[in-house]
Backbone as CSV, one residue per row, in Angstrom:
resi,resn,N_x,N_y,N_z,CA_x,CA_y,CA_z,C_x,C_y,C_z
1,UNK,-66.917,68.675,-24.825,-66.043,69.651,-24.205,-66.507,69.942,-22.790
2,UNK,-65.621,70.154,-21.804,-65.896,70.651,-20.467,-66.620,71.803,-20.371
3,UNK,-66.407,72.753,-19.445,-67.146,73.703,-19.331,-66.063,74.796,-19.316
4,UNK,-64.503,74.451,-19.519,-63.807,75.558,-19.772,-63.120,75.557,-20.980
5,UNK,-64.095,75.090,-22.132,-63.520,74.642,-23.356,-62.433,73.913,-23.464
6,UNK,-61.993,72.751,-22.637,-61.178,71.727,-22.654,-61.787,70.871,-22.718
7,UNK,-60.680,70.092,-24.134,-61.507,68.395,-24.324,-61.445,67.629,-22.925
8,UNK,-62.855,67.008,-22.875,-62.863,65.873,-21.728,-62.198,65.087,-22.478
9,UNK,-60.418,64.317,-21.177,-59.930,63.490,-21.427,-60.272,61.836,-20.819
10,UNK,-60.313,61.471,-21.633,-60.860,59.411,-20.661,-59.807,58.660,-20.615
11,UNK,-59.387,58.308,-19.619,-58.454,57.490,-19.698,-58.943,56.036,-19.911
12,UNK,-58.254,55.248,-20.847,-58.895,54.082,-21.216,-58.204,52.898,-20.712
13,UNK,-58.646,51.707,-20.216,-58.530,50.455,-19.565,-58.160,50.243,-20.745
14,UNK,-56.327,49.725,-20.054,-55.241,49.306,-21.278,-55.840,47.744,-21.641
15,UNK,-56.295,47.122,-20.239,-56.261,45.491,-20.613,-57.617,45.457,-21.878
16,UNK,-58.001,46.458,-22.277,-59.266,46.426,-22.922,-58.901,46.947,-24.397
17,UNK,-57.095,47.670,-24.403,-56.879,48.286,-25.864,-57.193,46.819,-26.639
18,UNK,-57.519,47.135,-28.266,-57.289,46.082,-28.910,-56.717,46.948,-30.099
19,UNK,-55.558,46.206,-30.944,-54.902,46.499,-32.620,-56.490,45.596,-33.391
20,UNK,-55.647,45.882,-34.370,-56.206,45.149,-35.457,-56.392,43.754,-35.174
21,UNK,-57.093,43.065,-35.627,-57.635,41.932,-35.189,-58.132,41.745,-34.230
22,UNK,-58.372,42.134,-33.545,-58.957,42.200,-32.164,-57.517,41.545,-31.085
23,UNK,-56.126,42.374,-31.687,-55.166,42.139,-31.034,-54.804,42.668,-29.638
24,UNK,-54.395,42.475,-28.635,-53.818,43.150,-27.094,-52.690,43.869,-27.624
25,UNK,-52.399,44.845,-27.364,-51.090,44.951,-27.381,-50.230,44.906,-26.558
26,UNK,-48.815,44.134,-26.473,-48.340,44.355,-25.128,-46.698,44.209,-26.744
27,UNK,-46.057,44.789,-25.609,-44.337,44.656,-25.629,-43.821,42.945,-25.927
28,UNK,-44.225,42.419,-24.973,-44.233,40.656,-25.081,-44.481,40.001,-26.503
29,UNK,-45.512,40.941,-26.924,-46.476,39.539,-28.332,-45.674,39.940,-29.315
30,UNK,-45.220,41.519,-29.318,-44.465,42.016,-30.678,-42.624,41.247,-30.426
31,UNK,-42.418,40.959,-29.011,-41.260,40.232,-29.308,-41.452,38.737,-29.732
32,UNK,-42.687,38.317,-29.257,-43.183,36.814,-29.471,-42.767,36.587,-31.267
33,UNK,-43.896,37.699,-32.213,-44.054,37.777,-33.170,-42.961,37.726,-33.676
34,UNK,-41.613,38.677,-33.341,-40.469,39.011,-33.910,-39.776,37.483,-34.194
35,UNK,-39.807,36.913,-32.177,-38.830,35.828,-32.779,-40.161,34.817,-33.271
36,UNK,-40.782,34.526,-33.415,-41.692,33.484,-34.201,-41.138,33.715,-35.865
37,UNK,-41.140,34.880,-36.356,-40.413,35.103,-37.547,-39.041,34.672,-38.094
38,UNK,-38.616,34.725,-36.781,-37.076,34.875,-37.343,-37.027,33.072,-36.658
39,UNK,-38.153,32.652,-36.228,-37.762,31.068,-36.032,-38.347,30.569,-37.739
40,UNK,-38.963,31.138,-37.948,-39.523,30.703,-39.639,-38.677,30.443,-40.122
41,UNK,-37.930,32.003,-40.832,-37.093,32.093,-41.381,-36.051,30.811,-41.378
42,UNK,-35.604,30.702,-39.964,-34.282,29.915,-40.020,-34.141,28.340,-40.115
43,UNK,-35.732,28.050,-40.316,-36.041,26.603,-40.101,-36.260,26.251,-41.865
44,UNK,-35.849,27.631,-42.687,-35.892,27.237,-43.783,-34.649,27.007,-44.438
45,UNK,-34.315,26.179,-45.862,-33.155,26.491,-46.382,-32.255,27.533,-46.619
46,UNK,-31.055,27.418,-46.075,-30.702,29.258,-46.555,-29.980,29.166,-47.848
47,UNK,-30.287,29.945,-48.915,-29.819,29.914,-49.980,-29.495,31.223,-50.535
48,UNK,-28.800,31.584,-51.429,-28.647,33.116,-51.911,-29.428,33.376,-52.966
49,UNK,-29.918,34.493,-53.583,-31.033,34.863,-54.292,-30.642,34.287,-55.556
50,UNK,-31.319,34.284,-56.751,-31.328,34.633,-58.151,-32.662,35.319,-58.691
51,UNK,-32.245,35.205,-60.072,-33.307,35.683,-61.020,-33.683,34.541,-62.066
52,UNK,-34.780,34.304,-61.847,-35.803,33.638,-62.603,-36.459,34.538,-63.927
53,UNK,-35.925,33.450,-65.150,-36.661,34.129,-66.278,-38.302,33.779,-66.494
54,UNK,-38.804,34.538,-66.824,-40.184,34.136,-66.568,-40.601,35.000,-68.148
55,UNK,-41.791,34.173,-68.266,-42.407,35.652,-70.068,-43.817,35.553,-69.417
56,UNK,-44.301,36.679,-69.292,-45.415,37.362,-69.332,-46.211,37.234,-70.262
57,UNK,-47.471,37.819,-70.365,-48.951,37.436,-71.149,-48.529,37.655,-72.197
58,UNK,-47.651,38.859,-72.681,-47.250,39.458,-74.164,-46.026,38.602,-74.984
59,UNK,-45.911,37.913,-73.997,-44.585,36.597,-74.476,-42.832,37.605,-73.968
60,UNK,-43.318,38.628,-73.216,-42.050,39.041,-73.214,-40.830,38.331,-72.217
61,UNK,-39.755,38.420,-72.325,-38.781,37.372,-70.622,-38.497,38.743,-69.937
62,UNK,-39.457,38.863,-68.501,-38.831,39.060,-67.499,-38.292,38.700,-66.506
63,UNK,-37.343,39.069,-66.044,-36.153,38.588,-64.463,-37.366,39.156,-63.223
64,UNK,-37.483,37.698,-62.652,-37.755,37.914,-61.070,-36.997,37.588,-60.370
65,UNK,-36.702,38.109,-59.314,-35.609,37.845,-58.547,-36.813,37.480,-57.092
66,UNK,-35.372,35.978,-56.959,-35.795,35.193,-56.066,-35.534,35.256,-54.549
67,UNK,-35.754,36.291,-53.412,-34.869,36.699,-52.120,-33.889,35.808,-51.633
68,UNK,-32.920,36.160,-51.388,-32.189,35.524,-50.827,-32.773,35.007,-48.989
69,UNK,-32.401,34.012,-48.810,-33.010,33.449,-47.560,-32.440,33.464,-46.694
70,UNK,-30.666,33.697,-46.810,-30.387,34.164,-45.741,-30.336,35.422,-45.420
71,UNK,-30.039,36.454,-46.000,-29.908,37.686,-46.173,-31.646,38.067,-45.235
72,UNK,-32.726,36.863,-45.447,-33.926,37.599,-45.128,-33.532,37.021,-43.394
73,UNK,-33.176,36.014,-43.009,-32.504,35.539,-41.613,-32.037,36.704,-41.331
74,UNK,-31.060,37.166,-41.505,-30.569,38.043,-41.237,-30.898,38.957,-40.466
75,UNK,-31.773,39.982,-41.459,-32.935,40.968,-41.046,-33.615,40.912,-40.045
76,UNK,-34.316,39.392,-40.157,-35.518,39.152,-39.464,-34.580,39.138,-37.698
77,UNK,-33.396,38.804,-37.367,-32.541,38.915,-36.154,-32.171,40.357,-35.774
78,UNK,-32.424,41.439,-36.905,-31.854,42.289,-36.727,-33.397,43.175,-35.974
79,UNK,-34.552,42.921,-36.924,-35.645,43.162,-36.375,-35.999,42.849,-34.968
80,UNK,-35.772,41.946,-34.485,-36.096,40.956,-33.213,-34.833,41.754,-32.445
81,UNK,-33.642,42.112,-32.414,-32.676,43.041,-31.511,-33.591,44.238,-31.589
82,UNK,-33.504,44.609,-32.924,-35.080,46.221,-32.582,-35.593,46.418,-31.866
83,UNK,-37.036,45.118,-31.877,-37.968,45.206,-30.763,-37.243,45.083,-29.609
84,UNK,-36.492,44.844,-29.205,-35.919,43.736,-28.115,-34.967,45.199,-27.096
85,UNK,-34.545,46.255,-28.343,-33.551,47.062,-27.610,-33.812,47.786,-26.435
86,UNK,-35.182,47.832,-25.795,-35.565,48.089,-24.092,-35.199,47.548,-23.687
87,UNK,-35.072,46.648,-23.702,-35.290,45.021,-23.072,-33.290,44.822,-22.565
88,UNK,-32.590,45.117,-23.183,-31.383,44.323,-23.542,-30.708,45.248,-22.033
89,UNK,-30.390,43.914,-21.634,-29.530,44.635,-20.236,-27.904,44.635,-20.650
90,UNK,-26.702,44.408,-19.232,-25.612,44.722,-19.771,-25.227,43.764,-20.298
91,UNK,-25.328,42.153,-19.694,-25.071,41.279,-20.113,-25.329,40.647,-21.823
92,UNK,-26.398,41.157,-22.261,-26.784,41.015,-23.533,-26.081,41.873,-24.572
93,UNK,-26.112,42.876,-23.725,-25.264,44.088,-24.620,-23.949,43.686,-24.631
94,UNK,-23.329,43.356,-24.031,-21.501,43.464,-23.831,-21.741,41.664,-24.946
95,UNK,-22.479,41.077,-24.927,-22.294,39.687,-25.750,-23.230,39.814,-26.999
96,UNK,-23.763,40.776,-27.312,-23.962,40.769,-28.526,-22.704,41.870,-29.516
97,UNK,-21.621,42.941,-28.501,-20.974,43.448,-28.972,-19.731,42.580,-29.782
98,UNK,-19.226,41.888,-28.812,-18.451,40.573,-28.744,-18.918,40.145,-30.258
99,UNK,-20.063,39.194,-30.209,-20.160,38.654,-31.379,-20.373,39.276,-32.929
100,UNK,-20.948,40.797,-32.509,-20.655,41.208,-33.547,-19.538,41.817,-33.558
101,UNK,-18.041,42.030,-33.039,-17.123,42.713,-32.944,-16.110,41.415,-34.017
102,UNK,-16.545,40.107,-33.651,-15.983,39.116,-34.104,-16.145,38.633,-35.222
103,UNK,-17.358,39.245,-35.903,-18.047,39.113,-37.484,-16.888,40.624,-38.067
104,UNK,-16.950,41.811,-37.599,-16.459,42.552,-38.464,-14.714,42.148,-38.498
105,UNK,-14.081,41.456,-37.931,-12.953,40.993,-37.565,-12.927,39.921,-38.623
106,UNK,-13.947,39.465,-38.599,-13.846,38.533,-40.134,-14.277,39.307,-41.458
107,UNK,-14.967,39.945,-41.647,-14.602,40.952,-42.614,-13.390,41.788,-43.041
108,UNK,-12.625,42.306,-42.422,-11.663,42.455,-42.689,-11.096,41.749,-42.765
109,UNK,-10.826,40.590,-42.238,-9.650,39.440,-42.779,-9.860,39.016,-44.445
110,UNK,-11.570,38.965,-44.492,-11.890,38.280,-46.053,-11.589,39.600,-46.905
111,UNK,-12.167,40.815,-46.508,-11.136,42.043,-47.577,-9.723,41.998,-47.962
112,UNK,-8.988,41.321,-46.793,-7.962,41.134,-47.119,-6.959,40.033,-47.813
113,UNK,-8.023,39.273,-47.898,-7.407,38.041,-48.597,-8.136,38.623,-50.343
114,UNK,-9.686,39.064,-50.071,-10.190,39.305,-51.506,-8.601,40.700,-52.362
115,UNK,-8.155,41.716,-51.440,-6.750,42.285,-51.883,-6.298,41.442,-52.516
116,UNK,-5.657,40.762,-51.471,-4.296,39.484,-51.822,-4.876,39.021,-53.023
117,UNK,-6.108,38.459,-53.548,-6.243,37.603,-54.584,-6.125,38.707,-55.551
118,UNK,-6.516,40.213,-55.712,-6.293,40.615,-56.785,-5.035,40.906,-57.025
119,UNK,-4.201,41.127,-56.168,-2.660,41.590,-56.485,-1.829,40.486,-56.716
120,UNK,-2.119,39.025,-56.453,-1.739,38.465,-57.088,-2.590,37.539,-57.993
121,UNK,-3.559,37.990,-58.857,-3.935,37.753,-60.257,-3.308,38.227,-61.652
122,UNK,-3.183,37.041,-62.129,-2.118,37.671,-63.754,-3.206,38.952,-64.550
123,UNK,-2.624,39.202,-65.488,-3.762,40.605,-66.545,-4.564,39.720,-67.103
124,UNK,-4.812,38.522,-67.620,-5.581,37.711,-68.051,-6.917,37.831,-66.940
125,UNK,-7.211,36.978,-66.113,-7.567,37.349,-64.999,-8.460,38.339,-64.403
126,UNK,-7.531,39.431,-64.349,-8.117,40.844,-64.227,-8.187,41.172,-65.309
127,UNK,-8.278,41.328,-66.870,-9.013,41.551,-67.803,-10.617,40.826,-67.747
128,UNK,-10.451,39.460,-67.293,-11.572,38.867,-67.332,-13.068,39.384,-66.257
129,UNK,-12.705,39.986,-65.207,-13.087,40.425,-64.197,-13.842,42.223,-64.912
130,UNK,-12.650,42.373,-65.133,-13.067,43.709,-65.773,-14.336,43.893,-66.767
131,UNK,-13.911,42.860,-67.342,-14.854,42.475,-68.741,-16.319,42.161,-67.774
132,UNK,-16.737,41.399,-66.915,-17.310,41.440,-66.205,-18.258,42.010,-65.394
133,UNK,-17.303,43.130,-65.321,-17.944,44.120,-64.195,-17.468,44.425,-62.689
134,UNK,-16.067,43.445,-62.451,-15.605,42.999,-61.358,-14.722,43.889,-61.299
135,UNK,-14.777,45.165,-60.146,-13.644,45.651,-60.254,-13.101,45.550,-58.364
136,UNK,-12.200,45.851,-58.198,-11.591,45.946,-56.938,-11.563,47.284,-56.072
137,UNK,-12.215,47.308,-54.695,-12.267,48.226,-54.311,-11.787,48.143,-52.862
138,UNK,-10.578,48.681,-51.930,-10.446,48.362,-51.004,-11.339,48.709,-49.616
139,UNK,-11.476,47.528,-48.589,-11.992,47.640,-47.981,-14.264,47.397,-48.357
140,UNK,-13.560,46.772,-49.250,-15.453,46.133,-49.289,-15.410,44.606,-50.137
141,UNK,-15.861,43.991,-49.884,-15.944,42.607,-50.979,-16.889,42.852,-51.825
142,UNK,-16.513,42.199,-53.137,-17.762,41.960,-54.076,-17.885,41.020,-54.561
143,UNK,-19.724,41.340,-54.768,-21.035,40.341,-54.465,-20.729,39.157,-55.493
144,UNK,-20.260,39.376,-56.432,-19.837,38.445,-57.339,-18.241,37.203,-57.313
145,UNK,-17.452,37.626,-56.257,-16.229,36.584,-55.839,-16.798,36.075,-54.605
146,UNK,-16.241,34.868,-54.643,-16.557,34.033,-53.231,-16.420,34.466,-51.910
147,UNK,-15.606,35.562,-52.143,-15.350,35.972,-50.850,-16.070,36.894,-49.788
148,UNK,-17.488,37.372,-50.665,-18.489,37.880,-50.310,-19.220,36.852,-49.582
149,UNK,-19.433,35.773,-50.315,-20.549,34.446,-50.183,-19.894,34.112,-48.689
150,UNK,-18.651,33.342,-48.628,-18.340,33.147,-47.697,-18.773,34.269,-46.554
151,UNK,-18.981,35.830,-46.251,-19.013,36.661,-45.523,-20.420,36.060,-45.098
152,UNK,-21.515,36.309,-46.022,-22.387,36.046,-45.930,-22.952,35.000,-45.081
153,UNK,-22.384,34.016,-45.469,-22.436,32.653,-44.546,-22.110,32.899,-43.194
154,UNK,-20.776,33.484,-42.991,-20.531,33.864,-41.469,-21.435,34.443,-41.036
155,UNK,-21.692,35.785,-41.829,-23.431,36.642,-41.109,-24.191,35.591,-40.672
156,UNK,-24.786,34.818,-41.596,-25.873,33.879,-40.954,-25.368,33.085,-39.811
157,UNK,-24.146,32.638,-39.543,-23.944,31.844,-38.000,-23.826,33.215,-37.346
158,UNK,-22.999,34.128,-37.323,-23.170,35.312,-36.494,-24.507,35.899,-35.913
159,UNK,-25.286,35.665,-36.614,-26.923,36.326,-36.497,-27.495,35.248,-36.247
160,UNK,-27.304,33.604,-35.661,-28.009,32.881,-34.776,-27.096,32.502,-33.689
161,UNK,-25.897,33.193,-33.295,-25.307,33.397,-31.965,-26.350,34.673,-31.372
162,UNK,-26.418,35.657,-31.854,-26.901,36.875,-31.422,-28.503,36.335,-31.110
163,UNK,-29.055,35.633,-31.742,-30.367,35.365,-31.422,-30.569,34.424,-30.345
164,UNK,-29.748,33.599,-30.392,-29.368,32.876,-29.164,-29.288,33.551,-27.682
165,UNK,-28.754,34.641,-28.152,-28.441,35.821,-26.491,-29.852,36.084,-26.339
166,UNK,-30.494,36.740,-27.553,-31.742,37.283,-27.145,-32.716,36.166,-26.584
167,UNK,-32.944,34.958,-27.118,-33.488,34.290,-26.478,-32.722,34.007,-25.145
168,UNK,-32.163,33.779,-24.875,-31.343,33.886,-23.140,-31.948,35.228,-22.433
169,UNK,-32.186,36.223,-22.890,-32.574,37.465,-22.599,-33.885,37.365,-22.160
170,UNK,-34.952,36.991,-23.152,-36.004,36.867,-22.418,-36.692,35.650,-21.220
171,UNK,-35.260,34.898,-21.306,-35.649,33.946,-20.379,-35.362,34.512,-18.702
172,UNK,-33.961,35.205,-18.812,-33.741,36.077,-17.452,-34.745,37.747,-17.377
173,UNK,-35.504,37.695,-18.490,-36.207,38.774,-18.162,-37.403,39.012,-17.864
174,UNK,-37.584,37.045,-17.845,-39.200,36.392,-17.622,-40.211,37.304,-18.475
175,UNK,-39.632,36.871,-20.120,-40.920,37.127,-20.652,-42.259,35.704,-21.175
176,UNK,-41.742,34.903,-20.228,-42.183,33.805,-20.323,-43.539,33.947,-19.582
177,UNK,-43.627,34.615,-18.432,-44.895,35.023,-17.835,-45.831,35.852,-18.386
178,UNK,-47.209,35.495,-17.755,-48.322,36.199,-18.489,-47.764,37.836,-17.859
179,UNK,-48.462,39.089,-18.895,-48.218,40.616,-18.733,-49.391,40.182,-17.690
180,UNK,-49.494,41.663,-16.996,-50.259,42.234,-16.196,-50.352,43.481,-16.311
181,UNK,-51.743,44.188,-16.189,-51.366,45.781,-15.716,-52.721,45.819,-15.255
182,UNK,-51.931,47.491,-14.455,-52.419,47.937,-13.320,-53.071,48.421,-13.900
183,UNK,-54.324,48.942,-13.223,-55.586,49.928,-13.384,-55.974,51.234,-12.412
């Protein structure tokens, strides 16, 4: 403590912070990290989840469920816009609105065809659905008719247009250069 009972404050030499691992931190590595992830992700198969029966030590069958891989694409683009949202000037902004303005534009079209298919399904049909668990709700698809899957699929090209901008983003925002800071 000083001499007027105030903590002595130190200001500390940023180029010297370290995270965990004996990490730097800068703005740059956590976008590095972001898209390094979401380049993982997408260099893998994209497939939709299930559940795997599996029996445990006691012989019992439990369901593991297997993530879906695109759904984790997804995320991992949505994470990487996160970090990224300082960063995003107008140009990025007005073309990532666009492309996502053009995904929900296809959502509603597939709500509206998933309508159309129930109103014109016989009671056979929609008994079978029912029996199921399938019921109809306007204005949302469900996870169980194709017409979800298909959405899905669009998400995943929609969410590597958008990643596409962001990488364009850090190329006009030269995060390609080493950080620096002042002292």
């Amino acid at each position: 403590m000083g001499d007027d009972d105030q903590p002595d404050i130190q200001i500390l030499d940023t180029e010297n912070f370290r995270g965990g691992n004996n990490e730097v931190f800068s703005h740059s590595s956590l976008v590095m990290k972001a898209m390094n992830k979401t380049i993982e992700l997408a260099c893998r198969e994209m497939r939709s989840g299930w559940f795997n029966h599996k029996t445990d030590r006691r012989g019992n069958s439990v369901l593991v469920y297997v993530d879906d891989t695109r759904k984790q694409f997804i995320e991992a683009v949505k994470t990487t816009e996160m970090v990224m949202s300082c960063d995003l000037d107008e140009e990025a902004k007005n073309k990532i609105q666009e492309i996502k303005n053009k995904l929900n534009l296809k959502f509603k079209q597939l709500c509206e065809i998933e309508k159309q298919d129930w109103i014109l399904s016989n009671s056979e049909i929609k008994k079978e659905r029912w029996r199921r668990g399938i019921f109809f709700r306007d204005g949302y698809l469900h996870p169980d008719l194709t017409y979800s899957q298909d959405y899905i699929e669009e998400m995943v090209n929609t969410y590597r247009e958008i990643f596409k901008e962001l990488t364009n983003l850090t190329s006009r925002i030269d995060f390609y250069k080493e950080e620096f800071y002042e002292n």
